[in-house]
LUMLUM-969736 format. One record per atom (N, C-alpha, C, CB): x negated, y negated, z; atom name; residue number from 1. Coordinates in nm, 2 decimals. Glycine has a CB too. Example, Ala and Ser with C-alpha at 12.3 -4.5 7.8 and 13.67 -1.06 7.14 Angstrom:
2
@x->-1.32 | y->0.57 | z->0.78 | site->N | pos->1
@x->-1.23 | y->0.45 | z->0.78 | site->CA | pos->1
@x->-1.32 | y->0.33 | z->0.78 | site->C | pos->1
@x->-1.13 | y->0.45 | z->0.90 | site->CB | pos->1
@x->-1.28 | y->0.22 | z->0.71 | site->N | pos->2
@x->-1.37 | y->0.11 | z->0.71 | site->CA | pos->2
@x->-1.29 | y->0.00 | z->0.79 | site->C | pos->2
@x->-1.41 | y->0.06 | z->0.57 | site->CB | pos->2
END
This chain:
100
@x->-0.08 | y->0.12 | z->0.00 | site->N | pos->1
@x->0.00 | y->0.00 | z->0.00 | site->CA | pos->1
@x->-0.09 | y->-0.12 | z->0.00 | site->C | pos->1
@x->0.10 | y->0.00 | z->0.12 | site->CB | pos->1
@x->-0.04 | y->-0.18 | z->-0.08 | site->N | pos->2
@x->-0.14 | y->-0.34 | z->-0.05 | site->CA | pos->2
@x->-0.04 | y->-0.45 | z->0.01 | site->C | pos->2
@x->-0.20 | y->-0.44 | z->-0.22 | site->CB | pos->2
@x->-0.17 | y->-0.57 | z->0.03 | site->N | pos->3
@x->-0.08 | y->-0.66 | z->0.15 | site->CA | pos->3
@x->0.00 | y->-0.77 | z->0.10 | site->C | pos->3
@x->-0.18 | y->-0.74 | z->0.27 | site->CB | pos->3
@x->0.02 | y->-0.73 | z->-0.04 | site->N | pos->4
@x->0.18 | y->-0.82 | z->-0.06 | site->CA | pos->4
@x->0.27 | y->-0.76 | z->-0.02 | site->C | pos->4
@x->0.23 | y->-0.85 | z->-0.19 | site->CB | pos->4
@x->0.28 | y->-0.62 | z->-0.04 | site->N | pos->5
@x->0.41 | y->-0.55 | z->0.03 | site->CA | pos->5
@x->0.46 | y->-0.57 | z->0.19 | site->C | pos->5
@x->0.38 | y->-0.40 | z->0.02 | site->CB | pos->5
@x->0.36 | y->-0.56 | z->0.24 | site->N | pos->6
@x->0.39 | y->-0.57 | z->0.40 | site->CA | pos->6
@x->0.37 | y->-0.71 | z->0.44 | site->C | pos->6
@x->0.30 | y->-0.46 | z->0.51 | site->CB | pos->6
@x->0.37 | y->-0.82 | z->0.36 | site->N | pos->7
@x->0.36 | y->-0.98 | z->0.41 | site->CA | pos->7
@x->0.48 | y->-1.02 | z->0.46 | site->C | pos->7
@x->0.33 | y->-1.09 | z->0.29 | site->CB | pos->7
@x->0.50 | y->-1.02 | z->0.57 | site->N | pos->8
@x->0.61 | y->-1.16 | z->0.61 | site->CA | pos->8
@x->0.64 | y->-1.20 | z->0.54 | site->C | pos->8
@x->0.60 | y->-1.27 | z->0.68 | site->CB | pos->8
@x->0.56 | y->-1.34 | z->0.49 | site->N | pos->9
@x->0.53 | y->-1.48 | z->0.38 | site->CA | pos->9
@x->0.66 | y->-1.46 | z->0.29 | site->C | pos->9
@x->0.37 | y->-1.48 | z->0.27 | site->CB | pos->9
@x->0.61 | y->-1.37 | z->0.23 | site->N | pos->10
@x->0.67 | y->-1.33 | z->0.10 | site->CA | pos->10
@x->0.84 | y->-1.30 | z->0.12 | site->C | pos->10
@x->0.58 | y->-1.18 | z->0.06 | site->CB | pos->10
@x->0.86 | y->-1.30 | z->0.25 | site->N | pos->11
@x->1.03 | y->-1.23 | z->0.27 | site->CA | pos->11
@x->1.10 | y->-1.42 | z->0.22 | site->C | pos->11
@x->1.07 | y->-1.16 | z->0.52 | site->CB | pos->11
@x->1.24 | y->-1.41 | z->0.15 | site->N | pos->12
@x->1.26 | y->-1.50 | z->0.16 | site->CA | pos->12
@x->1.39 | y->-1.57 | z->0.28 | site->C | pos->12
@x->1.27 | y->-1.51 | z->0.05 | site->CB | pos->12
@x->1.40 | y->-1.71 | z->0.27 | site->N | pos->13
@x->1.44 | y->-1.75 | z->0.42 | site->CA | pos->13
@x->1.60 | y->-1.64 | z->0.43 | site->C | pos->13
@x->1.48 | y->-1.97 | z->0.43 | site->CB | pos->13
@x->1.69 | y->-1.69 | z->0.33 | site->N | pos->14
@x->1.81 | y->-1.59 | z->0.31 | site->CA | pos->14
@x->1.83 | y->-1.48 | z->0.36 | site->C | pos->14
@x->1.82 | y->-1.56 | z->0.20 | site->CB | pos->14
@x->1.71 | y->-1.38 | z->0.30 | site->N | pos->15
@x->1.69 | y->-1.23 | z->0.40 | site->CA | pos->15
@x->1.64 | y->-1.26 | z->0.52 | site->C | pos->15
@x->1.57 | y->-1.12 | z->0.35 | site->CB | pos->15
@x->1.55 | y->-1.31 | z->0.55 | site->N | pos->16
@x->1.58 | y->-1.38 | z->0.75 | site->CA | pos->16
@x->1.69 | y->-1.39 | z->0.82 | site->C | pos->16
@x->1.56 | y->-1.52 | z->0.78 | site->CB | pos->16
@x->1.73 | y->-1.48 | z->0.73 | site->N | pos->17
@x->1.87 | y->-1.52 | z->0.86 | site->CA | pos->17
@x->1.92 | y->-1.43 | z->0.81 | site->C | pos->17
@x->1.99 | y->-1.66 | z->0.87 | site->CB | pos->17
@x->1.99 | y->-1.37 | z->0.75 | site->N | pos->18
@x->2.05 | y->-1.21 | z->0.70 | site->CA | pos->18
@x->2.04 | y->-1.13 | z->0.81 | site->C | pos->18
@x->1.98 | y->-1.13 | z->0.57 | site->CB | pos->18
@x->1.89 | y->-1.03 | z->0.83 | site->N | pos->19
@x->1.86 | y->-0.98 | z->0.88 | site->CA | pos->19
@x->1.87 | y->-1.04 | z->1.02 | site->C | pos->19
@x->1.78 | y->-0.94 | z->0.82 | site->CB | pos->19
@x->1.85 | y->-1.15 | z->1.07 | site->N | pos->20
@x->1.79 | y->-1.16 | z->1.18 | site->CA | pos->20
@x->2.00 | y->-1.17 | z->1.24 | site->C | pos->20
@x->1.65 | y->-1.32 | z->1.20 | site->CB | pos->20
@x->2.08 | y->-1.17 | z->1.18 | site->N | pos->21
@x->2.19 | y->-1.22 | z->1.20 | site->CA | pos->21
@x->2.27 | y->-1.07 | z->1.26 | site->C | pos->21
@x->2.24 | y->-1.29 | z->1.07 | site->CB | pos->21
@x->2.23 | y->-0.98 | z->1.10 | site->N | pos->22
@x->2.25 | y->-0.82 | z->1.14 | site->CA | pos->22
@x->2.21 | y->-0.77 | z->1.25 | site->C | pos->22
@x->2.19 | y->-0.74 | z->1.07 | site->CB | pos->22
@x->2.04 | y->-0.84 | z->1.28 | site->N | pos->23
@x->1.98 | y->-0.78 | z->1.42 | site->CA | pos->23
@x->2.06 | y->-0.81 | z->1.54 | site->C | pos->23
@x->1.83 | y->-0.82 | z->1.46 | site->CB | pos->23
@x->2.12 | y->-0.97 | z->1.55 | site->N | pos->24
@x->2.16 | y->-0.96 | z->1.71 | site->CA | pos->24
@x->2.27 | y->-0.93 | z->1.67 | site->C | pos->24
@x->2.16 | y->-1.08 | z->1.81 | site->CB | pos->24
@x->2.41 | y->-0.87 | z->1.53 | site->N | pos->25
@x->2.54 | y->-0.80 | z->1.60 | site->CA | pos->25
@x->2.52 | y->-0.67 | z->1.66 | site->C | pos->25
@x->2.65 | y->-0.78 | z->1.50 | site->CB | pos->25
@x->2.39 | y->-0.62 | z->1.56 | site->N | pos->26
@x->2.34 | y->-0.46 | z->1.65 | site->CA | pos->26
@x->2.29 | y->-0.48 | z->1.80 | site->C | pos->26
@x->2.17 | y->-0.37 | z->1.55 | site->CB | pos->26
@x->2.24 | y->-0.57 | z->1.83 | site->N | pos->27
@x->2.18 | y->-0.57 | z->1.98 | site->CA | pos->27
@x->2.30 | y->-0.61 | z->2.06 | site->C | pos->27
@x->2.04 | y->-0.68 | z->2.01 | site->CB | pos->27
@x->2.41 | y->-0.68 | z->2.02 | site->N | pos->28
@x->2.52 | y->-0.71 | z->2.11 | site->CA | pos->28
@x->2.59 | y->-0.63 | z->2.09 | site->C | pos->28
@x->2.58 | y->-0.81 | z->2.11 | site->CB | pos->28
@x->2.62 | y->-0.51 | z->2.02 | site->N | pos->29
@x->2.72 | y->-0.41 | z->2.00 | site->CA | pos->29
@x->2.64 | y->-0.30 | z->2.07 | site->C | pos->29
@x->2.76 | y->-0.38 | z->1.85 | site->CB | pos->29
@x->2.51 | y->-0.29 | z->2.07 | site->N | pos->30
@x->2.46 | y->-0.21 | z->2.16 | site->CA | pos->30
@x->2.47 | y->-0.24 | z->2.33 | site->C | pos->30
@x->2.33 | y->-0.22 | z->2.11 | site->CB | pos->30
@x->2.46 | y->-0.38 | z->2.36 | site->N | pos->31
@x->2.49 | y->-0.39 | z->2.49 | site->CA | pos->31
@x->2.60 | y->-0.37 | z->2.52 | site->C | pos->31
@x->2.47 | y->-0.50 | z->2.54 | site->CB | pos->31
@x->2.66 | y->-0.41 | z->2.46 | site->N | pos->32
@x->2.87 | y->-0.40 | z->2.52 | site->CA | pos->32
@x->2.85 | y->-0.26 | z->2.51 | site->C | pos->32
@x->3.05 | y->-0.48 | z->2.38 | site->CB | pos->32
@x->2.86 | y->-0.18 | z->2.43 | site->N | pos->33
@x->2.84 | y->0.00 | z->2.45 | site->CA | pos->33
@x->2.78 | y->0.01 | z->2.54 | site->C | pos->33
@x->2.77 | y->0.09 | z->2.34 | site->CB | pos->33
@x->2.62 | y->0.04 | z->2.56 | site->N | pos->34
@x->2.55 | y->0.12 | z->2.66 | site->CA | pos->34
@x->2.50 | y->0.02 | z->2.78 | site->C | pos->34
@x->2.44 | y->0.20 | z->2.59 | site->CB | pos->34
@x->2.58 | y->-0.14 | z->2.82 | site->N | pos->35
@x->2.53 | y->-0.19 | z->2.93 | site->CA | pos->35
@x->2.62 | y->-0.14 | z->3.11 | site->C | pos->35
@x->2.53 | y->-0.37 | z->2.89 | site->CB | pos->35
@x->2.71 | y->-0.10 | z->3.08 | site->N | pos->36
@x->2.76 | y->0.05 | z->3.19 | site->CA | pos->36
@x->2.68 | y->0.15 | z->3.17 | site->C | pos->36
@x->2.92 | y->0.13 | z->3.15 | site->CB | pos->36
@x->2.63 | y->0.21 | z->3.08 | site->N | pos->37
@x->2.56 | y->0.33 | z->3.09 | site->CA | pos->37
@x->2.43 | y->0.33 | z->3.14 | site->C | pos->37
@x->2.55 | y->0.39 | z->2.98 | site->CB | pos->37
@x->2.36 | y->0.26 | z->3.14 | site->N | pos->38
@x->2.24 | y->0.20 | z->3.14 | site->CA | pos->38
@x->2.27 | y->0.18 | z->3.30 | site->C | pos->38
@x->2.22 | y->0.07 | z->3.03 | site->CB | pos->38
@x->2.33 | y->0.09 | z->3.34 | site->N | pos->39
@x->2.35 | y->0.03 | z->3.50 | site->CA | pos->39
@x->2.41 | y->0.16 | z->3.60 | site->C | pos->39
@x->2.49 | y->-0.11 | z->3.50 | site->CB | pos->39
@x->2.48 | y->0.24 | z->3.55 | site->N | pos->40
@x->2.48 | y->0.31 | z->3.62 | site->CA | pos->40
@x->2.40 | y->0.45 | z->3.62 | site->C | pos->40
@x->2.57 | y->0.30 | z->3.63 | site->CB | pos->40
@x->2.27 | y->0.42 | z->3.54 | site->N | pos->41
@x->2.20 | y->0.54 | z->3.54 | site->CA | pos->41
@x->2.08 | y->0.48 | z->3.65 | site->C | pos->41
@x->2.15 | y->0.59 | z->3.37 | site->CB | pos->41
@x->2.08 | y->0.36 | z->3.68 | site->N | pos->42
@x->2.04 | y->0.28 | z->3.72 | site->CA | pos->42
@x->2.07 | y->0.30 | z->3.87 | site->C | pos->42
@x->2.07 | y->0.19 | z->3.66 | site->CB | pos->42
@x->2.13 | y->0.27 | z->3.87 | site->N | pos->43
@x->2.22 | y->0.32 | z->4.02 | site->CA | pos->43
@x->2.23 | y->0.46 | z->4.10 | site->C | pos->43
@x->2.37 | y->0.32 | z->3.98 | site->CB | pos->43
@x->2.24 | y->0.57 | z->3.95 | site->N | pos->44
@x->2.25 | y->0.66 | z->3.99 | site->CA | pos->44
@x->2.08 | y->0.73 | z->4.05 | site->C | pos->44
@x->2.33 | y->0.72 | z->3.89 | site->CB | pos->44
@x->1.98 | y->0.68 | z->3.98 | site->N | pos->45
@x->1.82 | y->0.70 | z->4.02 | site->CA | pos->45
@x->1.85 | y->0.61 | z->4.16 | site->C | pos->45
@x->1.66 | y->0.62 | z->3.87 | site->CB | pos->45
@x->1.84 | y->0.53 | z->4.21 | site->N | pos->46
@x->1.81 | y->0.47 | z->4.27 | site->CA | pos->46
@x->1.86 | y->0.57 | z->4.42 | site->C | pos->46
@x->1.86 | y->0.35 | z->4.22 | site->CB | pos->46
@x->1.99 | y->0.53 | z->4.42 | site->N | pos->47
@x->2.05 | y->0.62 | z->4.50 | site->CA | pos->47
@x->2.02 | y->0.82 | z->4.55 | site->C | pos->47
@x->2.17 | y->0.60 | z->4.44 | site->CB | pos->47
@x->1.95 | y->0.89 | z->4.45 | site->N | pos->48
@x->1.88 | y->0.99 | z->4.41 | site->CA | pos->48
@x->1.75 | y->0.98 | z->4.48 | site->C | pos->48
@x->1.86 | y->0.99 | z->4.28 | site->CB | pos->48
@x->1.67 | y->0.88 | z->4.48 | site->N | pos->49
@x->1.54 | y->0.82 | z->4.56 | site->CA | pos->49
@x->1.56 | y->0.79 | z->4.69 | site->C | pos->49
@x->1.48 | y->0.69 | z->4.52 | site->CB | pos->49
@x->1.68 | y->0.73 | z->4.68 | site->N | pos->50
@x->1.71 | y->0.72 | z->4.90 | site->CA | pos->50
@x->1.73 | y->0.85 | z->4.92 | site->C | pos->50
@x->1.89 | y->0.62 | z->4.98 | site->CB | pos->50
@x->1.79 | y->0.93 | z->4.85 | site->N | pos->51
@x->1.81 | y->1.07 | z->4.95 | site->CA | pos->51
@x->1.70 | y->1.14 | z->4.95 | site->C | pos->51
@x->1.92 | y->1.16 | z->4.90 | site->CB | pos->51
@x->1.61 | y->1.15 | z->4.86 | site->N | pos->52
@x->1.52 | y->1.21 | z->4.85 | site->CA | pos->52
@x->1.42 | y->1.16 | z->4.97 | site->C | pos->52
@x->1.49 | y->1.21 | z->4.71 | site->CB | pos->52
@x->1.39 | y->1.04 | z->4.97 | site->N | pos->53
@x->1.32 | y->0.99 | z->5.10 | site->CA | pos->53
@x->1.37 | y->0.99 | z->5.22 | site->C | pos->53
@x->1.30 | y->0.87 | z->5.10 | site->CB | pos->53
@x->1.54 | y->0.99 | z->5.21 | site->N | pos->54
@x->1.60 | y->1.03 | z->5.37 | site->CA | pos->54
@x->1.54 | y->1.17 | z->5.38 | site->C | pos->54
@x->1.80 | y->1.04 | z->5.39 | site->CB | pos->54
@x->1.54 | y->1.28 | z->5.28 | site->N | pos->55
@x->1.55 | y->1.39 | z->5.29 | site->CA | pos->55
@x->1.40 | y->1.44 | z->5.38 | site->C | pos->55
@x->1.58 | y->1.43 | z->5.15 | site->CB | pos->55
@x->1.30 | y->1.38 | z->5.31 | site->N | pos->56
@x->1.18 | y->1.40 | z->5.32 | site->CA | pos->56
@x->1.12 | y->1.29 | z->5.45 | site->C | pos->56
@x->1.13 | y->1.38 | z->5.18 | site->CB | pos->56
@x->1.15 | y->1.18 | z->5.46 | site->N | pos->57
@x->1.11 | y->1.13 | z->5.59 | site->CA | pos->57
@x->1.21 | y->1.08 | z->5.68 | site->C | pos->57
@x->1.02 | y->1.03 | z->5.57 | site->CB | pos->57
@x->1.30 | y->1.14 | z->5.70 | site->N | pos->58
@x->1.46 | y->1.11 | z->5.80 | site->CA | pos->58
@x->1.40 | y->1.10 | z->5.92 | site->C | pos->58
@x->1.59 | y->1.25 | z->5.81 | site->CB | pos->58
@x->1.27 | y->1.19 | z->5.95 | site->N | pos->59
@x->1.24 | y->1.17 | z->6.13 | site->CA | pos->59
@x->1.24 | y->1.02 | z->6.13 | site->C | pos->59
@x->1.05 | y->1.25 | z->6.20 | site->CB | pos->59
@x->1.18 | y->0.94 | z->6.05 | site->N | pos->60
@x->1.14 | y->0.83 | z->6.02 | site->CA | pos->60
@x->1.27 | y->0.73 | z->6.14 | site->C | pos->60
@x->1.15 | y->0.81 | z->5.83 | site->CB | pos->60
@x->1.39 | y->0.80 | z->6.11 | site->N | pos->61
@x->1.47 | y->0.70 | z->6.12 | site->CA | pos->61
@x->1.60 | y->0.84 | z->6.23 | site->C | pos->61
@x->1.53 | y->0.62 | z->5.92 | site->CB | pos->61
@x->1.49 | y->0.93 | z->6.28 | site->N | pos->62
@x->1.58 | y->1.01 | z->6.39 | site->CA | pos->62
@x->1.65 | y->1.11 | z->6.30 | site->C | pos->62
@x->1.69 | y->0.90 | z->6.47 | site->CB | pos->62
@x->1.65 | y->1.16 | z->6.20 | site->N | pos->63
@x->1.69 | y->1.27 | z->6.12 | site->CA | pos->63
@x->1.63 | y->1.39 | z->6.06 | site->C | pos->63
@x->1.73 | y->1.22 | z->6.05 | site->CB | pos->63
@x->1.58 | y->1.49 | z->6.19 | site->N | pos->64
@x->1.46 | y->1.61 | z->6.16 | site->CA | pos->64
@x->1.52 | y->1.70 | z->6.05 | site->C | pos->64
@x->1.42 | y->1.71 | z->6.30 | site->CB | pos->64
@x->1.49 | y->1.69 | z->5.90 | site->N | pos->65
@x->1.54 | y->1.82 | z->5.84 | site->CA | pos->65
@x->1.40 | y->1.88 | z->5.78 | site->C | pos->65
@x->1.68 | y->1.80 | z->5.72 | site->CB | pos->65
@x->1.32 | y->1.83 | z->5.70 | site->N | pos->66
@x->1.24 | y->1.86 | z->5.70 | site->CA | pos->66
@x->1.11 | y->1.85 | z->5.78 | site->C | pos->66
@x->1.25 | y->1.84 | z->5.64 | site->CB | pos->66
@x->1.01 | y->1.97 | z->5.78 | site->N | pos->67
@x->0.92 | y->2.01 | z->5.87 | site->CA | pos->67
@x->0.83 | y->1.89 | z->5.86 | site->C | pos->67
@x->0.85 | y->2.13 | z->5.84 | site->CB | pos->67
@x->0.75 | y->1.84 | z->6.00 | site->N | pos->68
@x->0.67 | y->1.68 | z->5.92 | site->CA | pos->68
@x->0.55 | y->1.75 | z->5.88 | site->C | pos->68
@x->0.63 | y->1.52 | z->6.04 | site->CB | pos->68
@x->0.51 | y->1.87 | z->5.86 | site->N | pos->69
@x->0.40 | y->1.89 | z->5.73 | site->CA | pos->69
@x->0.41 | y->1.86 | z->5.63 | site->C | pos->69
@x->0.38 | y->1.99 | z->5.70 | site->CB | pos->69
@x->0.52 | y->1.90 | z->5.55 | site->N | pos->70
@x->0.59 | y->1.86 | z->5.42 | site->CA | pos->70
@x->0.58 | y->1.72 | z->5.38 | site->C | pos->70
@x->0.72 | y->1.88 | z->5.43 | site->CB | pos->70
@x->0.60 | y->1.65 | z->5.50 | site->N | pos->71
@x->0.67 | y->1.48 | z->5.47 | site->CA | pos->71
@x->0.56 | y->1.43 | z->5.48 | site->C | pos->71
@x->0.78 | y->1.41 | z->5.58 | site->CB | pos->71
@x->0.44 | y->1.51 | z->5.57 | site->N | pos->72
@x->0.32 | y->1.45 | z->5.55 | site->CA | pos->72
@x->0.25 | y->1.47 | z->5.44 | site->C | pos->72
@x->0.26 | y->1.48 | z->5.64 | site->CB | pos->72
@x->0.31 | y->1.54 | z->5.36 | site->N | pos->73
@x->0.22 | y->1.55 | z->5.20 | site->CA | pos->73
@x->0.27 | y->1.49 | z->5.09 | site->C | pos->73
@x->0.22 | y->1.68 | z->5.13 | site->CB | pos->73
@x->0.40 | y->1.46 | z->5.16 | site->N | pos->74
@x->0.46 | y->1.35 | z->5.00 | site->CA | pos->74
@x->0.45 | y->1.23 | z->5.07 | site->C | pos->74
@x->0.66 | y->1.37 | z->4.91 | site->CB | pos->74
@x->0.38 | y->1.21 | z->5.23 | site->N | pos->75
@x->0.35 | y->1.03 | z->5.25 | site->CA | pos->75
@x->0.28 | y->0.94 | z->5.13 | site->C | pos->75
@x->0.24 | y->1.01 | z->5.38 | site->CB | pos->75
@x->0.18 | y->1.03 | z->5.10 | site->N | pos->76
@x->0.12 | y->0.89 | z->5.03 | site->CA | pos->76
@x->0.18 | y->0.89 | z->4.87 | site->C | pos->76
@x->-0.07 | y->0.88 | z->5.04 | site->CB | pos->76
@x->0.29 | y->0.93 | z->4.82 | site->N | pos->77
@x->0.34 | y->0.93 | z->4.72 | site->CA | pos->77
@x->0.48 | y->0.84 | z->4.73 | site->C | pos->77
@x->0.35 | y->1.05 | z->4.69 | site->CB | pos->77
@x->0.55 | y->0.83 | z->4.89 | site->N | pos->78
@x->0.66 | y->0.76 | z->4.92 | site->CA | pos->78
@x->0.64 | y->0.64 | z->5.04 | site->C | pos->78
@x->0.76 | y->0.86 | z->4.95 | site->CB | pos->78
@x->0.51 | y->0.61 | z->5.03 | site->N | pos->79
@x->0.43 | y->0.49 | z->5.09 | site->CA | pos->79
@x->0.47 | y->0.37 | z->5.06 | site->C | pos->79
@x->0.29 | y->0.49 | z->5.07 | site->CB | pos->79
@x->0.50 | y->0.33 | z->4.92 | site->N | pos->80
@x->0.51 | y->0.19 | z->4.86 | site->CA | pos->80
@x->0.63 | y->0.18 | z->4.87 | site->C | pos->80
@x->0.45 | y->0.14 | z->4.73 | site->CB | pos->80
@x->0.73 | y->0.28 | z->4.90 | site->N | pos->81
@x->0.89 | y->0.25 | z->4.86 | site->CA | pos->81
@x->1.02 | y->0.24 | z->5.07 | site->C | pos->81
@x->0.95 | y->0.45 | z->4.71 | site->CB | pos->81
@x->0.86 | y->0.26 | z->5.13 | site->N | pos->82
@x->0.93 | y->0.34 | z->5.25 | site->CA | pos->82
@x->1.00 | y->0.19 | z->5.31 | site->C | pos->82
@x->0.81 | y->0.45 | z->5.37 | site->CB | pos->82
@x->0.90 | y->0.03 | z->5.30 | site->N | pos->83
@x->1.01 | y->-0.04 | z->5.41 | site->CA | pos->83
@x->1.11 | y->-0.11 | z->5.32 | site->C | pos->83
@x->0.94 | y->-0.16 | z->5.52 | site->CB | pos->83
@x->1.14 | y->-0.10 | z->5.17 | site->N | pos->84
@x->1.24 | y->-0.16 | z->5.17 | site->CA | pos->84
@x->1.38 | y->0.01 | z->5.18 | site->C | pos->84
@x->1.21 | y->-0.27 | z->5.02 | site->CB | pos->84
@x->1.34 | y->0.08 | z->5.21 | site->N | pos->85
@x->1.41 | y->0.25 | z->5.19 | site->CA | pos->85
@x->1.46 | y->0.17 | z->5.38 | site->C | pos->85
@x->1.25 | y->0.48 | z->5.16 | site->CB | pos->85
@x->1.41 | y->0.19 | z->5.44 | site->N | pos->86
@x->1.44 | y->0.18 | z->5.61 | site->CA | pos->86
@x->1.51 | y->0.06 | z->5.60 | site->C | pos->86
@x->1.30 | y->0.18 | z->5.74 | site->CB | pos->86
@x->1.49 | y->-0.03 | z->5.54 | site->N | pos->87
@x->1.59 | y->-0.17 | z->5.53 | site->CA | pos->87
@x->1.70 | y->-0.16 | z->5.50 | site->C | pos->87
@x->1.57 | y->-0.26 | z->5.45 | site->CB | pos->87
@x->1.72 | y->-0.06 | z->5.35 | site->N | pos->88
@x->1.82 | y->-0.09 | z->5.27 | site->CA | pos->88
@x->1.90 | y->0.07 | z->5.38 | site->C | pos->88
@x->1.78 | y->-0.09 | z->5.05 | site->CB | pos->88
@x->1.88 | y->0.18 | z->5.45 | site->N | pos->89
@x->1.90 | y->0.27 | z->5.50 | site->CA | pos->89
@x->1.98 | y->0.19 | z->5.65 | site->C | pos->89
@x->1.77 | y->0.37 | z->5.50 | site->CB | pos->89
@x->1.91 | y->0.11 | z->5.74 | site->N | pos->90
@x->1.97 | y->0.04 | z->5.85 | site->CA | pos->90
@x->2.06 | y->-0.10 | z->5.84 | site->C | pos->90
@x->1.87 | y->0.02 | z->5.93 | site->CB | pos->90
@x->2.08 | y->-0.17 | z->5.74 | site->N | pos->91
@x->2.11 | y->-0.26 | z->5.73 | site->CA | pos->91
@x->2.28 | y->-0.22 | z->5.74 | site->C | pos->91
@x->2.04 | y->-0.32 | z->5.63 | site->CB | pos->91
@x->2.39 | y->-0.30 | z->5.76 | site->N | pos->92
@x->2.49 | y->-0.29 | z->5.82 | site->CA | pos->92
@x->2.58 | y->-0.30 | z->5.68 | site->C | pos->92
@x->2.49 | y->-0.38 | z->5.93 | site->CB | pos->92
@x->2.66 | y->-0.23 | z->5.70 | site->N | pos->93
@x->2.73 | y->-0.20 | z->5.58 | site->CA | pos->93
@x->2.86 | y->-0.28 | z->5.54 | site->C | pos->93
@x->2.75 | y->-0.06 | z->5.59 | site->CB | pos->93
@x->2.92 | y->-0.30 | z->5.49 | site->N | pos->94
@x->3.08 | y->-0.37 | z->5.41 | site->CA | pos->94
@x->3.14 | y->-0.31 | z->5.35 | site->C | pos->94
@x->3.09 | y->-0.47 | z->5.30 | site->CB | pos->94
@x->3.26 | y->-0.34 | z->5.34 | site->N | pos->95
@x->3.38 | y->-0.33 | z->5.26 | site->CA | pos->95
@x->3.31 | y->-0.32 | z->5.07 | site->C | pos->95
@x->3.49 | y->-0.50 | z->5.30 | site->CB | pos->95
@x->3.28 | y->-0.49 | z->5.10 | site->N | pos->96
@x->3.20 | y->-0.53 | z->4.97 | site->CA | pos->96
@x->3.08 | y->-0.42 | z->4.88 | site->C | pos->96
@x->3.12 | y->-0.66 | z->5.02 | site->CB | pos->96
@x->3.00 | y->-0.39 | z->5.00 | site->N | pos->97
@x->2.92 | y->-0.30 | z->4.93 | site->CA | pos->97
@x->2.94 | y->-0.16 | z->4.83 | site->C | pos->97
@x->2.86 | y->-0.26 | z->5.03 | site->CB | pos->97
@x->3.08 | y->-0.10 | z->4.87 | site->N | pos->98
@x->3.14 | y->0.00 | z->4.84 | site->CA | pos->98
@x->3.18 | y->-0.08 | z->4.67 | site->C | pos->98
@x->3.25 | y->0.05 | z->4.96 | site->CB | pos->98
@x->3.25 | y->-0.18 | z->4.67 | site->N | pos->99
@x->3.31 | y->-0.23 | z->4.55 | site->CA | pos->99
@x->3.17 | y->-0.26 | z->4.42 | site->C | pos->99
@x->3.40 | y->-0.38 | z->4.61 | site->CB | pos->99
@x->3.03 | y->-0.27 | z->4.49 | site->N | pos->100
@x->2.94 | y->-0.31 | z->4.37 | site->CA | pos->100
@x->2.87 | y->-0.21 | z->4.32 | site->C | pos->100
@x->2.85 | y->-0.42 | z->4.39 | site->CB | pos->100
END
């Protein structure tokens, strides 16, 4: 291939806005479709990680299920996530919270 073919330059303004017009109805038909799917996959990892850290360091917070050998081998893998996990785990709960 030579580099007239793949030049920008060479595109004219017409096919720009064209294209660039096509691009954001595809990117906003893409959001309105998959911006629920997306948020709550979102949600759904997130929530997946608290349990998995309740699961694994619960003594943490008065809840022995696993042995603290165990919990002592996935410490330094759940080290960077543990004070906002005990924050978001004690903090006092709502009505509201359930609705978002």
């Amino acid at each position: 291939m030579s580099e007239k073919e793949n030049n920008p330059e060479d595109v004219k303004p017409e096919e720009k806005k064209k294209g660039g017009f096509l691009n954001a109805v595809k990117q906003f038909v893409y959001g309105v479709a998959a911006h629920d799917s997306a948020r709550f996959a979102l949600k759904s990892r997130a929530s997946m990680e608290h349990l998995f850290i309740l699961i694994t360091m619960g003594d943490m917070l008065g809840v022995p299920i696993l042995p603290p050998y165990y919990s002592l081998r996935l410490l330094p893998y759940v080290v960077p996530q543990i004070s906002t996990w005990k924050r978001r785990m004690l903090r006092e709960k709502d009505l509201t919270d359930a609705l978002a």
